[in-house]
Each structure stands twice: as structure tokens, then as C-alpha cells.
KELO-249948 format. One line per field, with one value per residue (C-alpha): residue in three letters; chain; residue number from 1; x, y, z. Coordinates in steps of 0.5 Angstrom, whole numbers, plus 2048, in hexadecimal, padded with zeros to 3 digits. Layout:
r c(ALA/...);
c c(A/...);
k c(NUM/...);
xx c(X/...);
yy c(Y/...);
zz c(Z/...);
END
This chain:
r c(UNK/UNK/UNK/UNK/UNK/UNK/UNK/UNK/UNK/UNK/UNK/UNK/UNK/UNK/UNK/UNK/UNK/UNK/UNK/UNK/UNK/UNK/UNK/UNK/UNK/UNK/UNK/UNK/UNK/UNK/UNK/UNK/UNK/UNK/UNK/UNK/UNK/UNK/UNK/UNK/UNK/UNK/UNK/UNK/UNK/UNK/UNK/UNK/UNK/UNK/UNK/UNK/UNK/UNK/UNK/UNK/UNK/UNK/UNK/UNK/UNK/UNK/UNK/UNK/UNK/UNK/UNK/UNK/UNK/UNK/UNK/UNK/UNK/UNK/UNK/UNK/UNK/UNK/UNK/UNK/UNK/UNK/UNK/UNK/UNK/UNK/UNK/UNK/UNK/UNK/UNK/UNK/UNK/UNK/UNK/UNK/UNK/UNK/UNK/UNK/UNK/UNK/UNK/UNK/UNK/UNK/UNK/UNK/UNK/UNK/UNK/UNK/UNK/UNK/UNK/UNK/UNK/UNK/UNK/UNK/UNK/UNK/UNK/UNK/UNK/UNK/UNK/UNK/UNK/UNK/UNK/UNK/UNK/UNK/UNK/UNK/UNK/UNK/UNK/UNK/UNK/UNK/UNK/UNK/UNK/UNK/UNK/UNK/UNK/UNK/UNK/UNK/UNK/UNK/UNK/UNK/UNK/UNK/UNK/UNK/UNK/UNK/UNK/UNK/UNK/UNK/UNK/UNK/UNK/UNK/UNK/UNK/UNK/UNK/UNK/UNK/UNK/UNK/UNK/UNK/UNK/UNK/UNK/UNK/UNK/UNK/UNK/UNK/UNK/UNK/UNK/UNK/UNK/UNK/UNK/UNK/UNK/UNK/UNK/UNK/UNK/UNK/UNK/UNK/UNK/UNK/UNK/UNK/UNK/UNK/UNK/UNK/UNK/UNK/UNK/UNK/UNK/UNK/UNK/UNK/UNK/UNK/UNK/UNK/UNK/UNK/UNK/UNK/UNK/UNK/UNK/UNK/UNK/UNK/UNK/UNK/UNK/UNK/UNK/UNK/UNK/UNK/UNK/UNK/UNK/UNK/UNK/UNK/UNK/UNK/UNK/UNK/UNK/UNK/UNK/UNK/UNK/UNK/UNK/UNK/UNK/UNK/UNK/UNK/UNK/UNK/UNK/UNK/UNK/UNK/UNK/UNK/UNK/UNK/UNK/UNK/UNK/UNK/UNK/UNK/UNK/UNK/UNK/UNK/UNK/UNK/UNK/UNK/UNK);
c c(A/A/A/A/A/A/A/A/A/A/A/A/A/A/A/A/A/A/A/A/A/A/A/A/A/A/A/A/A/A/A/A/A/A/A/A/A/A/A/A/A/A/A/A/A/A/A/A/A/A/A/A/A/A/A/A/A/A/A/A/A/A/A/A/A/A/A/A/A/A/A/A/A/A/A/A/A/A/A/A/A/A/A/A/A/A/A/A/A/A/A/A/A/A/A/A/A/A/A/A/A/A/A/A/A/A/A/A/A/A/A/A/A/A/A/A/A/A/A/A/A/A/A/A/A/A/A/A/A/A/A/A/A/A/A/A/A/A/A/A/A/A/A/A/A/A/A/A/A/A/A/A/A/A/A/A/A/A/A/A/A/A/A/A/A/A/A/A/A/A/A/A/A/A/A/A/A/A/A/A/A/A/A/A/A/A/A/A/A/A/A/A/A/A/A/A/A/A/A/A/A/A/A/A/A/A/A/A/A/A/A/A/A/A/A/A/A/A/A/A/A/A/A/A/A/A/A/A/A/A/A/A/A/A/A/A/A/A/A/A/A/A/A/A/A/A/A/A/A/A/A/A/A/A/A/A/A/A/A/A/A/A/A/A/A/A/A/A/A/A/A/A/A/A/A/A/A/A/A/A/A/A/A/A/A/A/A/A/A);
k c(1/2/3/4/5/6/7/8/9/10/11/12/13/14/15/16/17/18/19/20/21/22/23/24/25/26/27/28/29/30/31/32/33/34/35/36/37/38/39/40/41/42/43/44/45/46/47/48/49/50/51/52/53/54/55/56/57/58/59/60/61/62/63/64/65/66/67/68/69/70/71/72/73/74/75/76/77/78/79/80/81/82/83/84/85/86/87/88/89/90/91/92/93/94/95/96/97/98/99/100/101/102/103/104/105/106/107/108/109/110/111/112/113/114/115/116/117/118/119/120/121/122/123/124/125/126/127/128/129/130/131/132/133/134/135/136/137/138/139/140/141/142/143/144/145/146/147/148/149/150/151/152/153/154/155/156/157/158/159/160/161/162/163/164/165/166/167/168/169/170/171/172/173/174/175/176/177/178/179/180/181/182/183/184/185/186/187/188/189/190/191/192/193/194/195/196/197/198/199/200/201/202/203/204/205/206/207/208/209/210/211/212/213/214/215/216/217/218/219/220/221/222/223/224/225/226/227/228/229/230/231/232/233/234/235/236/237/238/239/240/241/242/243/244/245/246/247/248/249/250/251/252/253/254/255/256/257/258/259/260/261/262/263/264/265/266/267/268/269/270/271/272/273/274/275/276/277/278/279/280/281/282/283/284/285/286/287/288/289);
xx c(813/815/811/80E/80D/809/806/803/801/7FE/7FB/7F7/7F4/7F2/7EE/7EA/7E9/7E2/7E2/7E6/7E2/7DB/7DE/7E1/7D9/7D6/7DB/7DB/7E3/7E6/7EB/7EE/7F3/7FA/7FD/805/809/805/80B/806/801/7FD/7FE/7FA/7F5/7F3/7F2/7EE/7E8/7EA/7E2/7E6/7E8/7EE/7F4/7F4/7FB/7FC/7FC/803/804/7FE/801/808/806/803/807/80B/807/806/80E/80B/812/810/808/803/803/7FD/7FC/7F5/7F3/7ED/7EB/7EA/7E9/7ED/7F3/7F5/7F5/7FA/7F7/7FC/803/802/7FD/7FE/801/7FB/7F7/7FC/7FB/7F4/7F1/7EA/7EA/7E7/7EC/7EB/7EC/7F3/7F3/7F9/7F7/7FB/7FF/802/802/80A/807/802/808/80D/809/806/802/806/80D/811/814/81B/819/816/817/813/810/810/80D/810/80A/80B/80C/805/800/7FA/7F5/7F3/7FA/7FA/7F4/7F5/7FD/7FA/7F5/7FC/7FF/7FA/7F9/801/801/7FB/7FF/804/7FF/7FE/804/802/7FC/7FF/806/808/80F/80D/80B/80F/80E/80B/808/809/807/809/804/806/80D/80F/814/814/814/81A/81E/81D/81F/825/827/826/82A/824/824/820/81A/819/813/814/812/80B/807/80C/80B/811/810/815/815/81A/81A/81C/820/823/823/829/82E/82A/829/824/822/820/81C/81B/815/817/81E/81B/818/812/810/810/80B/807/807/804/7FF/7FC/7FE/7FA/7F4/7F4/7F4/7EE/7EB/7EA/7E6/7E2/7DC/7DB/7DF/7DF/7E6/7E9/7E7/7EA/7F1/7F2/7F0/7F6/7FA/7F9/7FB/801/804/802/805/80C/80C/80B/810/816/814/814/81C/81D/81B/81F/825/825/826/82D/82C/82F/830/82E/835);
yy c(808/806/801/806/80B/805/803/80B/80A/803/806/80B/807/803/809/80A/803/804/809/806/800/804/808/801/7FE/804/803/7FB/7FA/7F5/7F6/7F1/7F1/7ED/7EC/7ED/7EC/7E7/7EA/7F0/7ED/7F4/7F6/7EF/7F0/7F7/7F5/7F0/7F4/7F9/7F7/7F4/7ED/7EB/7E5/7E0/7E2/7D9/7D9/7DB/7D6/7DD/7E2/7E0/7E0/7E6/7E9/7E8/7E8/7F0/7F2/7F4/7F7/7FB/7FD/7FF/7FD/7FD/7FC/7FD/7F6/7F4/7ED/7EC/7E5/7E0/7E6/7EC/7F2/7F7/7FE/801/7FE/802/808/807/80E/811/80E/810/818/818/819/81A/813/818/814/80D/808/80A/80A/80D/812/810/817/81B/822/823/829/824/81E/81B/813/810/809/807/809/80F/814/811/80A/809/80C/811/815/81C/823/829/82F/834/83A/839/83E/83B/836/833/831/82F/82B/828/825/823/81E/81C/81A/816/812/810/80F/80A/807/805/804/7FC/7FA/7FF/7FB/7F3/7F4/7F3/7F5/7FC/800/802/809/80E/814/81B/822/82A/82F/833/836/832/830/829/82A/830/82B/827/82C/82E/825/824/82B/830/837/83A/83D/844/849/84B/844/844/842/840/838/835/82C/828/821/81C/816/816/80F/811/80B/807/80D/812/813/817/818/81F/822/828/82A/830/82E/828/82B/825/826/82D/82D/827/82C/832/82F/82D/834/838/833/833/83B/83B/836/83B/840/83B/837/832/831/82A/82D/82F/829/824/828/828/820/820/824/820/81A/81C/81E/818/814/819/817/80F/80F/813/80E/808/80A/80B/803/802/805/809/810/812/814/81A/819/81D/81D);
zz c(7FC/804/807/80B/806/802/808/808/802/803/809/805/800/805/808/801/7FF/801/7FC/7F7/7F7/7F6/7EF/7ED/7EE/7EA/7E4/7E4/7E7/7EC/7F1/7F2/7F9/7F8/7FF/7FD/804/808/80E/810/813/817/810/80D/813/810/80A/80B/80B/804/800/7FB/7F8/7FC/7FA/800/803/804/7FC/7FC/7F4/7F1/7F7/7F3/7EC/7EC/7F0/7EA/7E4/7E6/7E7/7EE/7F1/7F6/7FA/7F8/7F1/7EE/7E7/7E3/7DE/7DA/7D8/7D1/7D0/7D3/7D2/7D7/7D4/7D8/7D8/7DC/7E0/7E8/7EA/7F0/7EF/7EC/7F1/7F6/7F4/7F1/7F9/7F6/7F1/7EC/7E6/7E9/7E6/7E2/7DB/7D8/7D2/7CD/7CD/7D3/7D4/7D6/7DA/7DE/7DF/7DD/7DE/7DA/7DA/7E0/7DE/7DD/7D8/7DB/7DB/7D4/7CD/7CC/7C6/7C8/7C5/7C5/7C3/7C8/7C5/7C0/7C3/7BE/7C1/7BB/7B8/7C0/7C0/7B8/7B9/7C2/7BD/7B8/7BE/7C1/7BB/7BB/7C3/7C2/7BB/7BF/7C5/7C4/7C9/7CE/7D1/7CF/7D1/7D8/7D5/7D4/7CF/7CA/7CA/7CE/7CC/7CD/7CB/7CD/7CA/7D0/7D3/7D9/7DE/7DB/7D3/7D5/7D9/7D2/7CE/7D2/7D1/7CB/7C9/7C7/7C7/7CC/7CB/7CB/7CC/7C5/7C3/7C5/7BF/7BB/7B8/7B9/7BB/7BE/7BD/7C2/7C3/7CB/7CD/7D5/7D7/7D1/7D1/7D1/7CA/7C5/7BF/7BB/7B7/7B5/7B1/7AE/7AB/7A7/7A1/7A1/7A7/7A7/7A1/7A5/7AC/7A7/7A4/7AB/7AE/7A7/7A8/7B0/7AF/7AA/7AF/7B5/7B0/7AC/7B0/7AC/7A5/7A2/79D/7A3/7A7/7A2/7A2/7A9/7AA/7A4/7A7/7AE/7AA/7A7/7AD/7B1/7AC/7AD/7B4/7B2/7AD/7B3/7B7/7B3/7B1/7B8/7B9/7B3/7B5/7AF/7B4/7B7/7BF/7C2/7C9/7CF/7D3);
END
């Protein structure tokens, strides 16, 4: 970002920083204003009256310090903290992109679900599907809300195994997390990296996964797997998808209730073991150029 450009947008948080501050009031949260470049004094002269905490700019030993802790590279950066203890615990890196596009604040203050709809974005706890590697999904074809509904709940109990790192590591998370239920122009140009075949009308409805391991930013290499080439897999995927299906007919069924918590979890534990294998190096890599 330019500096005009950042200087836009800093001008813009500051004509809703009455607002910001009234919603963070109402859910107990501080904002605290970190003055980075002390050589802009109109700019520091406007922001002197923002209704919020604001860092003495004579305080350059905090102002640095900060400065640094956060990986502040360019403004407006604004990451989301909770204090627990004596220990800083990082929600999320930068929102400033969110609080930028949500013109009626109505998802402040930023707290980053644990998985990413592809179809919505390709950020996720303040970084990118380029930048980090990222877990993603593949389930566009399936036209059944149940089996949509029961692997969205596998999928959140892995991102949030493996979420530990994304709120304490200023370094990032290890892994980011994302899904496609649906066709879309960033799910396609996925498949079109990783050398998938293209879906087709005639694939509407059918049930056919994709796992990848994405990682564009060391050479652009991915892992792969393919549900329906693996017999184990296969077997796990069709129970959930039996019990999914009787799940829609049947309100209340204990029998079926106990075989898609199984199933669920049999599947969860299919997703950990192929990216522990990743992490253990255990994977060949296929390369995108």
C-alpha cells in the first residue's frame, strides 16, 4: 500500500472512530492508537482526538518496540489481542483489511473463523492463501447439505487442532484453512494449478473430495489426496455419506446420531494423519510450473 493510499485509509478509520469506539465499549475491548511515523505531524494533529487510548509519539523506545513485536510493515495494521494473564494472546495479525471493507462495522472486531470459504476469500487471520500453507477442501460437486453440514464440522475440529499456533505465534499460523462447497472462480483456478480435471454440469451431485496441501510460497508445491482412489478413505467417506443421508429423513435417531459422530470422527482423523505426513516429510510434492 502507497502512502496516499495508506493515508486514505487511515483517514477513513478515523472518521468512524466514534463509532468503533462505542462498539468496542459495548463488548469490553480497548483500542489503543500506536503513532508509527512521528514525520506526518497534520496527520498526528488529527489523530490526536480519535476517543481512544493513544501511545505518546515522544515514546519512541515503546513506539519502536511495537513497532517491532507486531511486524508492522506498512499502515494501517491493526491486529486484534486478548490478555490473559501476564500472556498476549494474538487473535488475529491485521484486520485492517476487514475493518477497511466492512463499511457497517457489523463483524467487528475481527476474529477470524477457524476455516475459509474459498468463495468469500483467500485471507485468513491476516495472511493468504499465497503466503502461508494452506489445508483446502475441494466438495464442490456435492449437492447434499447434510454431508456439507457433517464434513464443515470435520473440518472445524481439525482447523482448530492445529489452531493453537494461530492466536500465540507472532510468526504466523502454521496452516490456514479453507473449503469449497461450492463452484467458484478461486476453487477452479486451484484445480486448473494443481492439474484437476475441470467440473462439468454432469458432476452436479456427485461426491467426490479433494484434499490439497497448498504451499505457493516454497516453490509452489502441493499435496494431494483423492478420497475416492483410496479404498480406506472411500470406506470412511461412505459411511458418513449413508449416515448423512438417513440423517435428513430421520429427526431424532440416537443409532444414526452415534454413526455420523463416528464417521465424523473417522474422517477428522483421515485429514490429521495426511497432514502430519506432510509435516513429517512423508509426501512427495507435485509442483505447479
Amino acid at each position: 500500500m502507497g502512502p496516499s493510499k495508506a493515508i486514505n485509509a487511515l483517514l477513513r478509520i478515523h472518521d468512524r472512530s466514534e463509532e468503533l469506539a462505542k462498539r468496542a465499549n459495548c463488548k469490553g475491548i480497548v483500542i489503543v492508537n500506536v503513532p508509527a511515523d512521528e514525520t506526518n505531524e497534520q496527520f498526528f494533529e488529527s489523530f490526536s482526538n480519535v476517543p481512544w487510548l493513544t501511545i505518546d509519539i515522544k515514546e519512541k523506545y515503546r513506539l519502536k518496540e511495537l513497532i517491532e513485536r507486531f511486524r508492522v510493515v506498512m499502515i494501517p495494521h491493526i491486529p486484534i489481542l486478548k490478555l490473559v494473564g501476564n500472556e498476549v494472546q494474538i487473535l488475529n495479525p491485521n484486520s485492517a483489511n476487514e475493518l477497511l471493507f466492512d463499511v457497517e462495522l457489523d463483524n467487528f472486531p475481527y476474529i477470524p473463523s477457524p476455516i475459509t470459504d474459498l468463495n468469500k476469500s483467500l485471507d485468513s487471520y491476516g495472511y493468504n492463501i499465497n503466503t502461508r500453507p494452506s489445508i483446502v477442501f475441494l466438495m464442490e460437486s456435492s449437492h447434499s447439505d447434510s454431508i456439507k453440514f457433517h464434513v464443515n464440522k470435520s473440518l472445524v475440529e481439525i482447523a482448530k487442532a492445529f489452531s493453537t499456533d494461530k492466536i500465540q505465534d507472532i510468526e504466523g499460523p502454521r496452516f490456514l484453512f479453507y473449503f469449497a462447497f461450492e463452484q467458484c472462480d478461486q476453487a477452479d483456478r486451484i484445480r486448473e494449478l494443481c492439474r484437476l480435471p475441470k467440473l462439468s454440469p454432469s458432476d452436479k451431485g456427485v461426491f467426490h473430495p479433494i484434499l490439497l496441501i497448498l504451499d505457493f510460497a516454497s516453490g509452489g508445491s502441493f499435496y494431494m489426496k483423492d478420497f475416492q482412489k483410496e479404498e480406506n478413505e472411500s470406506v470412511v467417506l461412505n459411511r458418513l455419506v449413508r449416515a448423512a443421508g438417513v440423517k435428513e429423513k430421520v429427526t431424532f435417531e440416537s443409532e444414526v446420531d452415534e454413526e455420523l459422530t463416528n464417521s465424523r470422527s473417522a474422517l477428522t482423523g483421515c485429514f490429521i494423519q495426511f497432514i502430519k505426513d506432510y509435516e513429517n516429510m512423508k509426501l512427495e510434492a507435485s509442483y505447479i510450473l
